[in-house]
Every structure is written in structure tokens, then in C-alpha cells.
DRENPAPA-669730 format. One record per atom (N, C-alpha, C, CB): x, y, z; residue in one letter. Coordinates in steps of 0.1 Angstrom, whole numbers, plus 5000, padded with zeros to 4 digits. Glycine has a CB too. Layout:
XYZA
...
//
This chain:
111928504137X
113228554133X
114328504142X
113128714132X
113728494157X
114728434167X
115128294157X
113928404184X
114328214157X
114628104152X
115428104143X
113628044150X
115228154132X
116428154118X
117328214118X
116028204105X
117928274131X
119028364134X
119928294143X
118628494141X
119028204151X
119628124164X
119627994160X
118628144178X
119127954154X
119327824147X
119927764133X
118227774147X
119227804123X
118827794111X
120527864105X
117227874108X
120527934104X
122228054103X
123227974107X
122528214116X
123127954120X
124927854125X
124927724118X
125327784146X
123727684118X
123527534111X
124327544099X
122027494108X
123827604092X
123927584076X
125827674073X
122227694066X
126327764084X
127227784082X
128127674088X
127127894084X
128227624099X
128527474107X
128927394092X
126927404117X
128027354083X
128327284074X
129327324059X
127027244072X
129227494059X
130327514049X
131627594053X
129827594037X
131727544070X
132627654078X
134027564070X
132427654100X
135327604067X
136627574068X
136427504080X
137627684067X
137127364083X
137427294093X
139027324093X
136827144093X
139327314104X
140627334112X
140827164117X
140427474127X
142527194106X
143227034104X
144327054117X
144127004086X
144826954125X
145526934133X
146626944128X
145426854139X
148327064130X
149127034124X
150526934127X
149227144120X
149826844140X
150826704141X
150126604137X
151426654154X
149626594127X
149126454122X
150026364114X
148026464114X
151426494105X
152026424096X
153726474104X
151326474079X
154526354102X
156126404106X
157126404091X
156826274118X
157526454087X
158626434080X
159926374079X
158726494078X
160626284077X
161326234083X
162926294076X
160726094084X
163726334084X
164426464082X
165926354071X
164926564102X
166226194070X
166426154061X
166126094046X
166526124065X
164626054046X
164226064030X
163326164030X
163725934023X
163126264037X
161726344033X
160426274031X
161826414020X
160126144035X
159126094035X
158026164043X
159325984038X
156826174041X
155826244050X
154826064055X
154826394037X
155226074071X
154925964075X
153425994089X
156425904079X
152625914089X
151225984095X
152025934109X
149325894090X
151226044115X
151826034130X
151525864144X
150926194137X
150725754134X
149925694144X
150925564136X
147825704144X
151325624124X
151925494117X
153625464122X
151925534098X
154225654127X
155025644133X
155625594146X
155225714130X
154225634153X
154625574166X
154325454169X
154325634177X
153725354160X
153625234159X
155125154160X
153025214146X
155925224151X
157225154146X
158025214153X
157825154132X
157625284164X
159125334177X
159725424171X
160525204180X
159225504164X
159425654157X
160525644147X
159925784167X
160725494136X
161425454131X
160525524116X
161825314135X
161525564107X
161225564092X
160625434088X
162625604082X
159525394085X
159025324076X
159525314059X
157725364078X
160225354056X
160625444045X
162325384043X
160525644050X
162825494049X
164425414051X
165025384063X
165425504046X
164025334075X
164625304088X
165125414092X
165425204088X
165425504093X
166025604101X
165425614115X
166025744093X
166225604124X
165825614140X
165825764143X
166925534150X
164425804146X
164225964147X
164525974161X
162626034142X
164126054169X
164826074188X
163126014192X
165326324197X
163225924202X
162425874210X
161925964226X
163125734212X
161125954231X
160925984243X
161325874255X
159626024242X
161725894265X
161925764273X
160525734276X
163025774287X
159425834282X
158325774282X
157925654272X
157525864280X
158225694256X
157525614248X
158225524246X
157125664238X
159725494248X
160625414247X
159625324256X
162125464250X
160125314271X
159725234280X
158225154282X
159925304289X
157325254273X
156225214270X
156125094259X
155625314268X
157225094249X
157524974241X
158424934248X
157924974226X
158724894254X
160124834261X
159324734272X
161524974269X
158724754281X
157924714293X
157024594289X
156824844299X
156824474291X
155724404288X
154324494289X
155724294298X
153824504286X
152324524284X
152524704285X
151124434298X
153424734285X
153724884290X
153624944299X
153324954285X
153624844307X
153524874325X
154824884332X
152724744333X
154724984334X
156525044345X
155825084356X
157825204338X
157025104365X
156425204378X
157925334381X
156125054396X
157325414382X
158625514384X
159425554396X
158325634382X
160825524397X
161825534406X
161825664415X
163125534398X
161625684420X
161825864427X
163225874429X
161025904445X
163525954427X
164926044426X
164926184435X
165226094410X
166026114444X
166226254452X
166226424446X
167626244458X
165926514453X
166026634442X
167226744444X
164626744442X
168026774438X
169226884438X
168827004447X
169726934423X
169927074448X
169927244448X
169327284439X
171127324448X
167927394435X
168027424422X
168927524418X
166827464417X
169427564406X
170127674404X
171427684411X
169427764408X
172327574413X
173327644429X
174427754423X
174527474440X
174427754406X
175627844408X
174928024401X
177327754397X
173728034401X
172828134400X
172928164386X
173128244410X
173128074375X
173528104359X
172428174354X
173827964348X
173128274343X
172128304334X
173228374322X
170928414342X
172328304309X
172928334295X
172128444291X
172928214283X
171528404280X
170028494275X
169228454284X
169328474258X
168828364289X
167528334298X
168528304316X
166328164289X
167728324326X
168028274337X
167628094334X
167128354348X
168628034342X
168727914344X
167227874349X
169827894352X
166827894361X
165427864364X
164427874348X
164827984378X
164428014345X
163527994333X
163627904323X
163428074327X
164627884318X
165227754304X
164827614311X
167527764300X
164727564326X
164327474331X
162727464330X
164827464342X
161927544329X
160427534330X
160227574318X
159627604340X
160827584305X
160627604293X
161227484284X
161127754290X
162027394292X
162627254288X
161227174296X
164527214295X
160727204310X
159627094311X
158327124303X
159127064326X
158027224303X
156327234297X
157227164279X
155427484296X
158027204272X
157927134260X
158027024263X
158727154251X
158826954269X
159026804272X
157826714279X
160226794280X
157426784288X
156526744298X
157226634308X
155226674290X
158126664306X
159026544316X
159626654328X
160726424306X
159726584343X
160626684352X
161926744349X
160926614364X
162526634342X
164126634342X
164526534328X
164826564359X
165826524323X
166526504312X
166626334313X
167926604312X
166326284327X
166326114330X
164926064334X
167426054342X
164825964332X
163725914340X
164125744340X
162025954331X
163625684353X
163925584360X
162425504362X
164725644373X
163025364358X
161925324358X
161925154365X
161425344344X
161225044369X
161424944370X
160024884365X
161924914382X
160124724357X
159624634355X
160024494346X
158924694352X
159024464342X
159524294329X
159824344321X
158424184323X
160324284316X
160624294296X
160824064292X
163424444290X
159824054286X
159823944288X
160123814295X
160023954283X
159223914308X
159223824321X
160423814327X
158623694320X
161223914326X
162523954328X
162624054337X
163323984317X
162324084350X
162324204359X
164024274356X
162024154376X
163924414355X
164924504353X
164524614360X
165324544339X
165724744360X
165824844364X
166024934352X
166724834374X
165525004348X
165925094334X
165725244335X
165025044321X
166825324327X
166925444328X
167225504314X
167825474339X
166625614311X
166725694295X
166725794298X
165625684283X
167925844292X
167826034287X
166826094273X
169626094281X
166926194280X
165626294271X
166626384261X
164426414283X
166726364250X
167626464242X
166526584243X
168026414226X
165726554240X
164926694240X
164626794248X
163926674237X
165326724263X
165426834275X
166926894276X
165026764291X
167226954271X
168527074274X
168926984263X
169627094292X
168726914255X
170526834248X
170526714255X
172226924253X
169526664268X
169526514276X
171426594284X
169526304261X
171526704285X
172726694294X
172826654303X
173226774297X
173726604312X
174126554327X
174226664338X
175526464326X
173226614347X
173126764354X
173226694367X
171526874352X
173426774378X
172726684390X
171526614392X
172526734400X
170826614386X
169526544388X
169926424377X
168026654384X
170126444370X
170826304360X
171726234367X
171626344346X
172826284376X
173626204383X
172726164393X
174926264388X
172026194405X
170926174412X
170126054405X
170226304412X
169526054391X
168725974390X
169525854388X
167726004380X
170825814379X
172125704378X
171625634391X
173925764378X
172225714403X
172625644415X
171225614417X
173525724426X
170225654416X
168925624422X
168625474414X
167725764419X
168925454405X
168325304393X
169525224399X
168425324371X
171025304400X
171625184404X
171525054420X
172925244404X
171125164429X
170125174442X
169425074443X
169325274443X
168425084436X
167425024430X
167424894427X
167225074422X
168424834416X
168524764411X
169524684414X
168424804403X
170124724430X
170924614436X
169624574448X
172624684444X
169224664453X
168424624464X
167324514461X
167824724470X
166824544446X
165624444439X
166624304434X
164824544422X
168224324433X
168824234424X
168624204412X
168724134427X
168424294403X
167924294392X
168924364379X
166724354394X
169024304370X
169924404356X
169624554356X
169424344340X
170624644351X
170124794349X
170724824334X
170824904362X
169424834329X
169624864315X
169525014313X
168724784307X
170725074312X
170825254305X
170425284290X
172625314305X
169825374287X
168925444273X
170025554275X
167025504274X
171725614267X
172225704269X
171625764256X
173425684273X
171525944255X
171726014244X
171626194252X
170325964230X
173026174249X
173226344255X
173826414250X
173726374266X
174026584249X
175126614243X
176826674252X
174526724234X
176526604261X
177426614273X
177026684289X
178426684268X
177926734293X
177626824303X
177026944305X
178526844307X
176326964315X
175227114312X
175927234316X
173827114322X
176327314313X
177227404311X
176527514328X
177327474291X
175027514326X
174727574334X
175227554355X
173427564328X
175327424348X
175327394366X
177427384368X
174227164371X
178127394356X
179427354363X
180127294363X
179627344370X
180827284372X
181827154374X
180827074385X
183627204383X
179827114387X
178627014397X
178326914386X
176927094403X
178026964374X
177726864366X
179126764358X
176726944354X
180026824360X
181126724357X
181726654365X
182126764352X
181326654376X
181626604393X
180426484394X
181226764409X
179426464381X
178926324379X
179326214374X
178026314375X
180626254366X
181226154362X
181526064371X
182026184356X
182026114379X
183026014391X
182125934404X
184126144401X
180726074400X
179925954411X
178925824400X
178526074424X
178725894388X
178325744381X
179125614381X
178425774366X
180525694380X
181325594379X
181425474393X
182825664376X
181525504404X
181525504418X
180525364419X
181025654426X
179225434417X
177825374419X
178225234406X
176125504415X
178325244398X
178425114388X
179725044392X
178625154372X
180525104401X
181624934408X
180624884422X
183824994418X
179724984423X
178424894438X
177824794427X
176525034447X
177324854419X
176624724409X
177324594407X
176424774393X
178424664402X
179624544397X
180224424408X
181124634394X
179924464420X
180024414437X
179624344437X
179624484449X
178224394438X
176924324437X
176624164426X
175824454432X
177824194416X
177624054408X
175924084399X
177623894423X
175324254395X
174824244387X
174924304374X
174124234392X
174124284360X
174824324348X
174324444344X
174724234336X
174924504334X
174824634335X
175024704317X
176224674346X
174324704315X
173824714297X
173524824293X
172424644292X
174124874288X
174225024281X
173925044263X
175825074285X
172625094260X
172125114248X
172225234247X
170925064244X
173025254235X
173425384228X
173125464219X
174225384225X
172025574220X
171325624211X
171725744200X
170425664218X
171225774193X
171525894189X
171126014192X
171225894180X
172026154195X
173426144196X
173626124213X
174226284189X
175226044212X
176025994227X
177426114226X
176825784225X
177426154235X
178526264232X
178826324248X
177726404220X
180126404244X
180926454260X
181026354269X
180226564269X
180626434280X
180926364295X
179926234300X
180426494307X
179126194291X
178826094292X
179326014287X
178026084291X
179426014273X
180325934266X
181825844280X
181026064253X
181926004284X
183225964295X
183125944300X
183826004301X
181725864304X
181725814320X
180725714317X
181225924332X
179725674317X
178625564324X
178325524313X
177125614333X
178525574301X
178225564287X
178725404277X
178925694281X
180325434287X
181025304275X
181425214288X
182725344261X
181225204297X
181425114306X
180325034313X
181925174314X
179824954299X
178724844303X
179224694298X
177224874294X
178824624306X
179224444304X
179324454291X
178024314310X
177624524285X
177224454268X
177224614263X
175224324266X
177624644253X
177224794243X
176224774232X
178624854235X
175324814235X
174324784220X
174424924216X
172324714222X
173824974205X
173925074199X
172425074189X
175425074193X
172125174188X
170725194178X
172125264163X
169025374189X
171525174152X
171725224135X
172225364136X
170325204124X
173325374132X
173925544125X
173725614134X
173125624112X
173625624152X
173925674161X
175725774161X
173725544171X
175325864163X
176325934167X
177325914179X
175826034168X
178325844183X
178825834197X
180625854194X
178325664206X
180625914210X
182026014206X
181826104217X
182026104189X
183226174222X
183626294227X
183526414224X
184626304229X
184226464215X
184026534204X
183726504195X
184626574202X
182526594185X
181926624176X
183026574165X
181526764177X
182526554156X
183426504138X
183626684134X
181726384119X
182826744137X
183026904135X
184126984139X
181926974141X
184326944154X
185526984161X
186326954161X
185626994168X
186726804158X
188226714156X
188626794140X
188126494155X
187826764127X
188026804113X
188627014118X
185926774101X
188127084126X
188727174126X
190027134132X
187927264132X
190327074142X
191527114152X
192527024140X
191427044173X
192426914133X
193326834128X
193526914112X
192726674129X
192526994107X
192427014095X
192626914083X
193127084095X
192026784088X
191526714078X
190626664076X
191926654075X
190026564067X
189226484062X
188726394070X
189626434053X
188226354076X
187526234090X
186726124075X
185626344107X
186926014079X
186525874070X
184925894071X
187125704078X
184825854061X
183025834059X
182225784069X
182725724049X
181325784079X
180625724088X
181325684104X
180325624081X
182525814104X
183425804115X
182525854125X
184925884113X
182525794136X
182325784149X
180825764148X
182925904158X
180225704137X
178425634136X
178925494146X
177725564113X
177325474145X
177625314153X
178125194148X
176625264157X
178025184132X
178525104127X
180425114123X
177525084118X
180725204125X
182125244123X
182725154134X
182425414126X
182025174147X
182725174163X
182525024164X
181825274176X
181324984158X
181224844159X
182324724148X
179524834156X
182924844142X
183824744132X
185324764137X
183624784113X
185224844146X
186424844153X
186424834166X
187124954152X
185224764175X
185824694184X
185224764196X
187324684182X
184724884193X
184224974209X
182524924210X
184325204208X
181724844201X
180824844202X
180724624200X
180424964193X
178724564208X
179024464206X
177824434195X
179224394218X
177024514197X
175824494187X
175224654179X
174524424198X
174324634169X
173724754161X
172624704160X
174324794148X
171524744169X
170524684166X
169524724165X
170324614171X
168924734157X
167624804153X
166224824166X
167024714141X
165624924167X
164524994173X
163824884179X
163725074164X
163124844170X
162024714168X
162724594170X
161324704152X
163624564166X
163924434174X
164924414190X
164824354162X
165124614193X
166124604206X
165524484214X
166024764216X
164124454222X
163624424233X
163924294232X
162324454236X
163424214219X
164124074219X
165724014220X
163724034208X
166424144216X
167524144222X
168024144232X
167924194221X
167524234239X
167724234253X
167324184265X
167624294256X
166224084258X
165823994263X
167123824265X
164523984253X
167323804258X
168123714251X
169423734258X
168223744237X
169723874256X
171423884267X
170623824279X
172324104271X
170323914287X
169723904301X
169923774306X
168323924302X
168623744300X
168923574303X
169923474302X
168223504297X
170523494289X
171923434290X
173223474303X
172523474276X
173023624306X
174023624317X
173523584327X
174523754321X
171923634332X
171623524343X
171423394343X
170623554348X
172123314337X
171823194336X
170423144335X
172323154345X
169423214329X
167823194329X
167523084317X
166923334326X
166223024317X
165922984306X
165823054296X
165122934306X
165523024284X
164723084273X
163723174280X
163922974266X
163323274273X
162123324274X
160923294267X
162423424272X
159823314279X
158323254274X
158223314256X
156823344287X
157823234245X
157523364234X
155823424237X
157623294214X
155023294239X
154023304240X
152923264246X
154023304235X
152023294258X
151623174268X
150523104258X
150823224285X
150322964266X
149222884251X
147822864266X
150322644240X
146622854258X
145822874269X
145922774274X
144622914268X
145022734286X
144922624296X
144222494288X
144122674308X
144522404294X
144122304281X
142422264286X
145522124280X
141622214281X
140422174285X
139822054294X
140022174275X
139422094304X
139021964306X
138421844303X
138821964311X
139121734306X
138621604292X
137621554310X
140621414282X
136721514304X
135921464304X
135821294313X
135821494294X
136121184322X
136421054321X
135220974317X
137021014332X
134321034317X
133120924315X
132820864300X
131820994320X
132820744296X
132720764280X
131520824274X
132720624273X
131820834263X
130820924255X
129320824253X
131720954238X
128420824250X
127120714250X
127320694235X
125320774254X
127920734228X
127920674213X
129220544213X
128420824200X
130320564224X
131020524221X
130520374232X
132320624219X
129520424245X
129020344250X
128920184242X
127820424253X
127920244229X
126720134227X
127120104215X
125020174226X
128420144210X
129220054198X
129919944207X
130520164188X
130219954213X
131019864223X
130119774229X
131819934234X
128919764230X
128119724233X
127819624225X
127419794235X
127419644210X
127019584197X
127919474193X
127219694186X
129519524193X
130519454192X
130219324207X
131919564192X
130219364219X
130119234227X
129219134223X
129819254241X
128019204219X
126719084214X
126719034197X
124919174215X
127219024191X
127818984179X
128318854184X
128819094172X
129418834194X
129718664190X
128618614202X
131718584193X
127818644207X
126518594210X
125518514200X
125818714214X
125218604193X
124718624183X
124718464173X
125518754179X
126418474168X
127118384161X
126918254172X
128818444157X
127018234181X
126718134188X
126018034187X
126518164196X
124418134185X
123318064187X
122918004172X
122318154193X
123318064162X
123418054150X
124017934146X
124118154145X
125117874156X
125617784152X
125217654156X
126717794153X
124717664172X
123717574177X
122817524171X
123117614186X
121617634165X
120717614155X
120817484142X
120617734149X
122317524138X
122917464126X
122917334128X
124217514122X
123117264141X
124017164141X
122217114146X
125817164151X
//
């Protein structure tokens, strides 16, 4: 009875149990409602397969397509005061910070990184919309100066990933007191004689916008990106009118002049490949290495030996033939 209780029972229920389905397997994509599988999306850089719509990226996963082989190494960044002006809304400040990392899994709203992108050494840095809004906090100003740092001492390009929704309200005027040191640290870059590339995600907004945001050599922009100061929400209130169709998208800005490129997800890296090298005066970039060629061989082949052979004894041959004759 042990046996058909302890064995025989789970078994046969094991096989008509309801299985339990994972419920991230499928994303929706919040422009055509397409239901897109989760392995298909992060293939394409969390782009709509469907209608291209650029959904919010992780800088992890960004950099991980962005990196040759997806190999980076991470910048350390000094760490702030926590908390210095002791905030609290509905939650204390400390708490809304460890309830922004466990969802995110990231420390903080930047992350800093260095490697190739088509055998192109860089310095690169991306905000996390998904931590607070990617606001600019001290530790965001902290990490700026830390990649800019970096990326003079290595001599290398610093390519910025911006998407924030401005300043973090919790830390202050500490966090609006990064404008001036972003600003600061990018005339060291500028000193230094190196370039300074600013890709603009969806959404670019406030105090970044106002600062580190639009003050790059080159402005690329990712498709129908939001960028701007204020919201289209808040100008249409204060003006009480109508704002133009696709006002302050990326392709608006790029037809008037604040922007130099719109470029899609999937083809950013060859882009940015391409600037690079052109400002640094570099070659072309490798597309593809071709293998090592084989070694030939110098000795002749024995077939090709004893044809050559055949051919010398032939007017031998004819020689004697003709001796005979005569």
C-alpha cells in the first residue's frame, strides 16, 4: 500500500497535474498590440518586430548589443551622501531606492562602462528609465564625471545613452547642482581634443535635456523619442493651444535642425561605428575577419612531377624515330 501511495498516486497525478505557464514569456507591445515572444524580442533590441516601435531598453542589455562580443568591463563610481536632505513623500527616500534596485536590479539610474564596438575602444554610459524615471541624482552626476575621467585618461570617445525624466526631486537642488558639473567635466573632454556623442532615447526630458543631453559633437536620436524640457502636456496647458503633430518627437527636431541623425535600434552600432572613425581619422572598420590562409605547400605535387617528365622524353623519343628513318 506504501508503494501505491508513495509512488504510483504522484506519478499518475504528475502527469494530469495543470502545469504552471511562466507569465513573461509574452510582451505586448503598447503601439500595435502585437503579442511578441519574449526571446524574439530581445533578439531585435526590444524593438516591435511588428511596427518597429522602440520599447525602453536596459543599459545592461543595451551595452550587451552595443560591445563586440558583449564584453564590457564596469567603471566604478564614487558613492554620494545617501539621503542628504532626509526626504520623504509616501515612502522614505531610502525605501523608494531599494524598491527601484530590487525591480531594476541595477545600483543606480547610470551605469558606466568601457570597451570595442567594432574594434573601436570607447567609454559609454546609459540611463535606466526604469530606475526613478532614470532621474539625475548625485550618483548620476558622479557616474558623468566618472566615464568622462575615464575616457580622457584611456583617450578614448564617450558615447552617452540619455533617457530621463529630469531631476530627482528627492535629493534637491543637489540634483540640479549636476547640471553645472556635467557641464564642467565635458569642456575637460573637449580640452582633451576628444569626441563626445550623445544618443537620445525615449523619453529625454528636464534637467538633462539642460545639460549633457544636447551638447554632443554628433546628436543621434532613437525613432519617435520624446526630447524636450517640458512635456507637450505642460506647454498645451500654459499656452492653451494646439502643439503640431509629432512636436518635440525625434523626427520633428531632426527637421528643424536640433538633431543630426534618427536611427534605428538595430542599425545604431554601425553607426556609431562609422562616426567614430571618421572623427578619429581611423580607417574603415574591420566588417569581418577572413580566416588565415593555408599553407601552400613548395614541393611539386608527384602527378604534376611525372607529367613533366613524359613531356621531356617525347622529343627523345621523336629523335630516335627519325635516325631509324633515315
Amino acid at each position: 500500500m506504501n508503494w501505491i501511495s508513495n509512488y504510483v498516486r504522484p506519478k499518475i497525478g504528475s502527469l494530469f497535474s495543470k502545469r504552471d505557464t511562466p507569465d513573461n514569456l509574452w510582451t505586448k507591445c503598447p503601439e500595435c498590440g502585437a503579442m511578441l515572444f519574449h526571446r524574439e524580442l530581445s533578439d531585435n533590441q526590444n524593438v516591435c518586430t511588428s511596427c518597429d516601435h522602440h520599447m525602453h531598453i536596459a543599459p545592461r542589455a543595451r551595452f550587451k548589443a552595443l560591445f563586440d562580443g558583449g564584453v564590457f568591463t564596469e567603471v566604478d563610481v564614487p558613492e554620494p551622501i545617501e539621503d542628504p536632505l532626509k526626504f520623504k513623500d509616501q515612502k522614505r527616500y531610502p525605501d523608494r531606492m531599494k524598491a527601484a534596485q530590487r525591480a531594476s536590479g541595477e545600483k543606480e539610474a547610470m551605469l558606466v562602462a568601457e570597451g570595442e564596438i567594432g574594434r573601436t575602444p570607447i567609454v559609454a554610459a546609459a540611463q535606466d528609465f526604469s530606475f526613478i524615471g532614470g532621474s539625475m541624482s548625485m550618483y548620476v552626476g558622479n557616474a558623468f564625471i566618472a566615464a568622462v575621467e575615464r575616457a580622457i585618461k584611456l583617450k578614448r570617445p564617450f558615447v552617452m545613452f540619455s533617457a530621463a525624466g529630469g531631476a530627482r526631486m528627492q535629493e534637491g537642488i543637489l540634483s540640479l547642482m549636476q547640471m553645472p558639473r556635467t557641464t564642467v567635466a565635458l569642456q575637460m573632454l573637449k580640452e582633451a581634443g576628444l569626441p563626445y556623442i550623445v544618443v537620445l532615447t525615449h523619453p529625454t526630458t528636464g534637467g538633462v535635456t539642460a545639460s549633457y543631453a544636447m551638447l554632443g559633437d554628433v546628436q543621434i536620436a532613437e525613432p519617435n523619442a520624446l526630447i524636450c524640457f517640458a512635456g507637450p502636456r505642460v506647454i498645451e496647458q500654459t499656452i492653451r493651444e494646439k502643439l503640431p503633430e509629432g512636436f518635440q518627437r525625434a523626427e520633428y527636431l531632426l527637421d528643424h535642425g536640433m538633431l543630426d541623425r534618427v536611427t534605428h535600434r538595430t542599425k545604431l552600432k554601425e553607426e556609431l561605428v562609422t562616426i567614430l572613425r571618421m572623427i578619429g581619422n581611423l580607417p574603415p572598420a574591420v566588417v569581418a575577419d577572413l580566416p588565415a590562409p593555408d599553407d601552400v605547400d613548395e614541393k611539386p605535387d608527384a602527378t604534376e612531377t611525372a607529367a613533366e617528365a613524359d613531356v621531356q622524353a617525347e622529343p627523345a623519343e621523336t629523335s630516335e624515330k627519325d635516325s631509324a628513318a633515315k
